[in-house]
Every structure is written in structure tokens, then in C-alpha cells.
N, C-alpha and C positions, 0 to 999 in steps of 0.2 A: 502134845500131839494135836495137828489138827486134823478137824473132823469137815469134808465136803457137804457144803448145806444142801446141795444137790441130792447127795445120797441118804441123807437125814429124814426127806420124803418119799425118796422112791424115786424121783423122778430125775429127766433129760436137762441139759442143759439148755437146751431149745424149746423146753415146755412151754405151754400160753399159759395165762397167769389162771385160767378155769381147771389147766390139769393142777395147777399147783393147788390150788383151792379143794379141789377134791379131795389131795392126797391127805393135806393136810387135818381137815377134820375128819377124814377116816382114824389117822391118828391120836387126835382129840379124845375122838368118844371110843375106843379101844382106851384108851391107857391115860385118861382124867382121873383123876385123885377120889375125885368123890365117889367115884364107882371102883375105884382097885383100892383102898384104905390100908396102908399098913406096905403097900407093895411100892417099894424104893425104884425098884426097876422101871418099873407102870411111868411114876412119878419123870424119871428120868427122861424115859423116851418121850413123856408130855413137853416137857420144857423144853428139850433139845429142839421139836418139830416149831413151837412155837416162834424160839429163836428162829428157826431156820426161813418161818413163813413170815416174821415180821422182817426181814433183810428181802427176802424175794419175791414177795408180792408189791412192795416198794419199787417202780422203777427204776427211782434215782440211785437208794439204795444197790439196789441190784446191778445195775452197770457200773459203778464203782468196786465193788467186790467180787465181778467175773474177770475186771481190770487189775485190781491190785490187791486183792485177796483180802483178809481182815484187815489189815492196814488201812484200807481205802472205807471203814466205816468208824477209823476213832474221829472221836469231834475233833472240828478244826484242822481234819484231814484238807492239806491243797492238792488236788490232783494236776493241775498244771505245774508245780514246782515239783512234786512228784516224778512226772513225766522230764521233764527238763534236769532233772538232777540224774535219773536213771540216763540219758543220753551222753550227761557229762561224762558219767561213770563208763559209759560203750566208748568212748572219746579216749580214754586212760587216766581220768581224772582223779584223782584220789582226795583221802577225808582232810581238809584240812581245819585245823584249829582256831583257836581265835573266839572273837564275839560276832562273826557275821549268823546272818542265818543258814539254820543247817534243816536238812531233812532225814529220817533216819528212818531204817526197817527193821523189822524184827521177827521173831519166830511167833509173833503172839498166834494165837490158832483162837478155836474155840474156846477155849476154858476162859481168854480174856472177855469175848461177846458173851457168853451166858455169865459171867459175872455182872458182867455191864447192867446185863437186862432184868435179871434176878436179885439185884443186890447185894453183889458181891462187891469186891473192890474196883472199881474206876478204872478199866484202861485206859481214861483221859485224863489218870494221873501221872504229869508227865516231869515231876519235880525234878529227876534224876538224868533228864535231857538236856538242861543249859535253859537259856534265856528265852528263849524262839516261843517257846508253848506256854509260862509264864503267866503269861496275859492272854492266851487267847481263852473265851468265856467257857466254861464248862456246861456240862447238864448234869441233874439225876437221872439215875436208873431209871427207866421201865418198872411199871408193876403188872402183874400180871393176877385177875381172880376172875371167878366161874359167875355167874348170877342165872339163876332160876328165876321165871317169868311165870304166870298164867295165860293162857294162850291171849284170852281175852284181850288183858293187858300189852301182849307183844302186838295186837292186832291193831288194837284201837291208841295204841302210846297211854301217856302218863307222868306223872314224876316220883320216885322211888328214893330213899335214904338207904344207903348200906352203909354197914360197918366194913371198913380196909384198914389195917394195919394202925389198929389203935383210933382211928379217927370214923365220924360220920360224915359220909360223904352223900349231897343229893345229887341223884343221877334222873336226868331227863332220857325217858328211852323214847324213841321216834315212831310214831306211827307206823306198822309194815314190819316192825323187826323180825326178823326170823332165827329160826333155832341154825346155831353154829356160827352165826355173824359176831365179826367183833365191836367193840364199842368202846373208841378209844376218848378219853379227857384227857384234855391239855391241862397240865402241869400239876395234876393231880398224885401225881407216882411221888417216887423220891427227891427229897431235894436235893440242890446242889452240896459238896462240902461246904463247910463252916470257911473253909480260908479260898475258898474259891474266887477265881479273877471278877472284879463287877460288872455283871450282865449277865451272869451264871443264872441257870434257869429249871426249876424241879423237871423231873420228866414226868411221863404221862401214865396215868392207868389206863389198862387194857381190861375191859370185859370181855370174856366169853361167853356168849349169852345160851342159855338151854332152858327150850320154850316147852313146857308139861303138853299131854295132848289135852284134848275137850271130850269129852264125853258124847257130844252127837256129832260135833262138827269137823270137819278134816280138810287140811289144807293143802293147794299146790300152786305155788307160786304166789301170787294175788288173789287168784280163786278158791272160794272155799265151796264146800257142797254140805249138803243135810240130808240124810236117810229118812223120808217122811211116811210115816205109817198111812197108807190107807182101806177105810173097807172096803168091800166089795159092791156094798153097795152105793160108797161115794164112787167110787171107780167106772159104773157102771151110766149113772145120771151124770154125773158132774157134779163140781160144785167149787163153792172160793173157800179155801181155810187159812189164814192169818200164822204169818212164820216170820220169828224173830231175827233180826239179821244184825248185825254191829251198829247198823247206822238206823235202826227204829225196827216196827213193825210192818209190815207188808200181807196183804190180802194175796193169795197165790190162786191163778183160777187152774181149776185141775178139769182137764177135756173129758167130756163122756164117752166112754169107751176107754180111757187112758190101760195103758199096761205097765205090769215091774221093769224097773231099768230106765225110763221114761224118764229126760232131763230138762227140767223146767226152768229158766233162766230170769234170773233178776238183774237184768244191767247194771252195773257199776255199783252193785251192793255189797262187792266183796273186799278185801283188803286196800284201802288208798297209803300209798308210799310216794310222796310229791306229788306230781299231776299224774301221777298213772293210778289208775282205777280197775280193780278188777270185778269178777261179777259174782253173783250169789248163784248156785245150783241147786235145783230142789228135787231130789230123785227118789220118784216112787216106788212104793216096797206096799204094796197089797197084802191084807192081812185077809183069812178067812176068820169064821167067828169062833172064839174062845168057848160057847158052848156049842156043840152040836146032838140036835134031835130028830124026831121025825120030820116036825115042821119044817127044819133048817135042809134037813135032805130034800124034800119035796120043793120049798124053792131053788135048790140046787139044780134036780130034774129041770124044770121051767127052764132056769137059766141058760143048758145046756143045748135049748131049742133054737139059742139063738148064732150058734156056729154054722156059717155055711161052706166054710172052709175047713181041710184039714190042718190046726197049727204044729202037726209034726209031720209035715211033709216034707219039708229040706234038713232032716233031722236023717 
């Protein structure tokens, strides 16, 4: 049976590739393995979305397979003799025999692409076709695993050793990474078969990367921000206090009179992914003091003197 990779996500045949991306890791983290354990279903609808979003967020991929449906994504697929064969056929051309080259279709659906891709059997094994496919080079499958990051590390890059399927593999993760992105190595997945044509090429592994949060700092896009405590009575004078950002230490001057909610901006201190640069936020949160006594209330009083406005007046 085939299954529409379309429907697979949820989405249009006409979608941009941002609705596809959405859909996609909505699906991801609903129904990853590491979070449903034991749930086969969960597991199912992970891999299926996967397949579905590695064919469709490909362009090349994806125009070949709105054109000629699974067919048009086994290796060594021609889509111009394709195309010229099927006209033959509109023509009243029929099959014929012999050793010329031939092009042929089939019912393959999905169960042949997630085998591709998971490691199942090769529908680029095309022994029981005749001579045509032979020689043309093969690939391995696709691998597909999860990797867990520390923000930090997605933030500022690194290089990383994991274990996949028997082997250590080092993975260089890139500065900027973000949680849901994928991270694919060249020729790291499966290898070709053993009697495959020469030029046969392992396929690739795919990470999925899922980035832990931080404990003070929280990110949005390139920007990150920090929740910075202060007293009442820095808040009040002013003053500079020193906050750690990815890229060193920095002096932050905090205005006198400053208020909660207040966003302090550090130019281009926040996430770099190539030449783009984001900035550091430092947002103030006003504390009053942890003991309160007569004293503490009496300077309260005083303080109090110094409102000359109502601040719940547009309230």
C-alpha cells in the first residue's frame, strides 16, 4: 500500500518548505522513541514523518516524487528516459524484449522508501530487472539517531564521539545548532551491499539533535536573554555588574532609576551561526530584601518619597 508523504505530515501539496518543517518536528517530539519507550506506534509514526520530511524538504527529491511518485526516488532513477518511455507507451508502444535498455514501474509505495531509509532491503536492488540497473552505482541506506546536546555546547559548537550502530563515530556539531535541526554525515549510515556495482557509496547518518534547556538562559533564534537579579538599591543608584555571555565576560551598566522588565542589550553577544550574530539581553528582575525589619520598612518610607507620579494610573 502506498502511503502519501503529503499526508504523512499533515500537510498541502503546495506547502513551503517552513510549513513542512513545522509539521514535521511537531511530529518528532510527539512520537521520538526516547520519550514513548516501549510504544511501537509512537516509534512508527517517528520514522514514517522522517521519511516523509527527508523526500520533501529536498527539492530535488521532492520534484521527482510529485512527478513520478516512489519510482522517481530509487537510485539511478532517469527521469528524462522515464518521461520518453511513458510517451512511447501514450504512442501504443508496447514492452519489448531483448537486451536494449528498458525502463520499468512498479507498485513499490512506501514500505520500499522506509526500508531504503531504515535499513531494510534496498529498492535499489534491481537484480531481477535485466542488465539496464547492473551497473548503475548503488548507495546505503540512511541512518537515522537522536543526539542530546547541552545548550551550551549547541551554542558555542564543539566536537562530540557517539556511539551508532556498533561503531564510534566523531561528530563536529556547528556553532548555532538548534534544538530539532538535523545534522546529516556524508557516508556515515550504511554501506553499500557487498556485490554492489563500483562506485557504490555508504549512505549518510542523520542526527536529530535535542538541545537540554539552561538553567538561567533562554533562547530565541540567535538571541539569548538572562533573568538578572537586582536590589533595590542597585536599581535605584545604578551601577555596572559583570554577566557571563558565550563569548567572555562583560561589565553591564544598569541605569539609575532602572525598572523590572527592563532590556539591556549586549550587541552581538549572543548566538554566531556564520556571519550572523545575535545579541545578549539582560533583563531586570528587582528583588526587595530577603530580611525585612523596622529599619528595612523605614527606608521603604523614605523611598516612597520619591514617586511623583501615580505608576497605576493606566492600570
Amino acid at each position: 500500500m502506498q502511503e502519501d508523504l503529503y499526508k504523512i505530515l499533515g500537510v498541502s501539496k503546495d506547502a513551503e518548505l517552513s510549513e513542512i518543517k513545522k509539521s514535521y518536528r511537531k511530529i518528532a517530539r510527539d512520537n521520538h522513541p526516547d520519550l514513548n519507550p516501549d510504544d511501537a506506534a509512537a516509534e512508527e509514526r517517528f520514522k514514517k514523518a522522517s521519511v516523509a520530511f527527508e523526500v520533501l524538504s529536498d527539492e530535488d527529491k521532492r520534484k521527482l516524487y510529485d512527478e513520478f511518485g516512489f519510482d522517481g526516488l530509487r537510485e539511478g532513477f532517469d527521469p528524462e528516459q522515464a518521461r520518453q518511455y511513458s510517451q512511447w507507451q501514450n504512442m501504443g508502444g508496447g514492452y519489448g524484449g531483448g537486451g536494449g535498455q528498458r525502463y520499468y514501474t512498479s507498485s513499490a509505495g512506501f514500505e520500499d522508501i522506509f526500508g531504503n531509509i531504515f535499513g531494510g532491503k534496498s529498492p535499489f536492488d534491481t537484480s531481477d530487472y535485466g542488465g539496464f540497473y547492473n551497473n548503475v552505482p548503488m548507495r546505503g541506506s540512511d541512518l537515522e539517531a537522536s543526539l542530546s546536546l547541552d545548550f551550551m555546547t549547541a551554542v558555542q559548537g564543539g566536537e562530540l564521539e557517539i556511539r551508532v550502530g556498533g561503531r564510534n563515530i566523531k561528530v563536529r556539531i556547528p556553532a548555532g545548532a538548534s534544538d530539532g535541526e538535523r545534522l546529516r554525515l556524508k557516508g556515515k549510515g550504511q554501506a553499500a551491499p557487498a556485490n554492489a556495482p563500483h562506485g557504490s557509496k555508504a549512505g549518510d547518518l542523520i542526527l536529530l539533535i535535542n538541545v537540554k534547556e539552561h538553567k538561567y538562559l533562554k533562547r530565541d533564534g540567535l538571541n539569548l536573554s538572562l533573568d538578572l537579579p537586582v536590589t533595590i538599591s542597585e536599581a535605584v543608584k545604578g551601577t555596572k555588574i559583570p554577566v557571563t555571555t558565550p563569548h567572555g565576560e562583560y561589565k553591564v551598566t544598569i541605569p539609575s532609576g532602572v525598572n523590572s522588565g527592563a532590556k539591556l542589550r549586549l550587541k552581538g553577544k549572543g548566538v554566531h551561526r556564520g556571519k550572523k550574530k545575535g545579541d545578549f539581553y539582560v533583563i531586570i528582575q528587582i528583588h526587595t530584601p530577603d530580611r525585612i525589619d523596622e529599619a528595612i520598612e523605614e527606608a521603604a518610607d523614605a523611598l516612597s518619597e520619591g514617586y511623583t507620579i501615580d505608576i497605576r494610573e493606566d492600570l
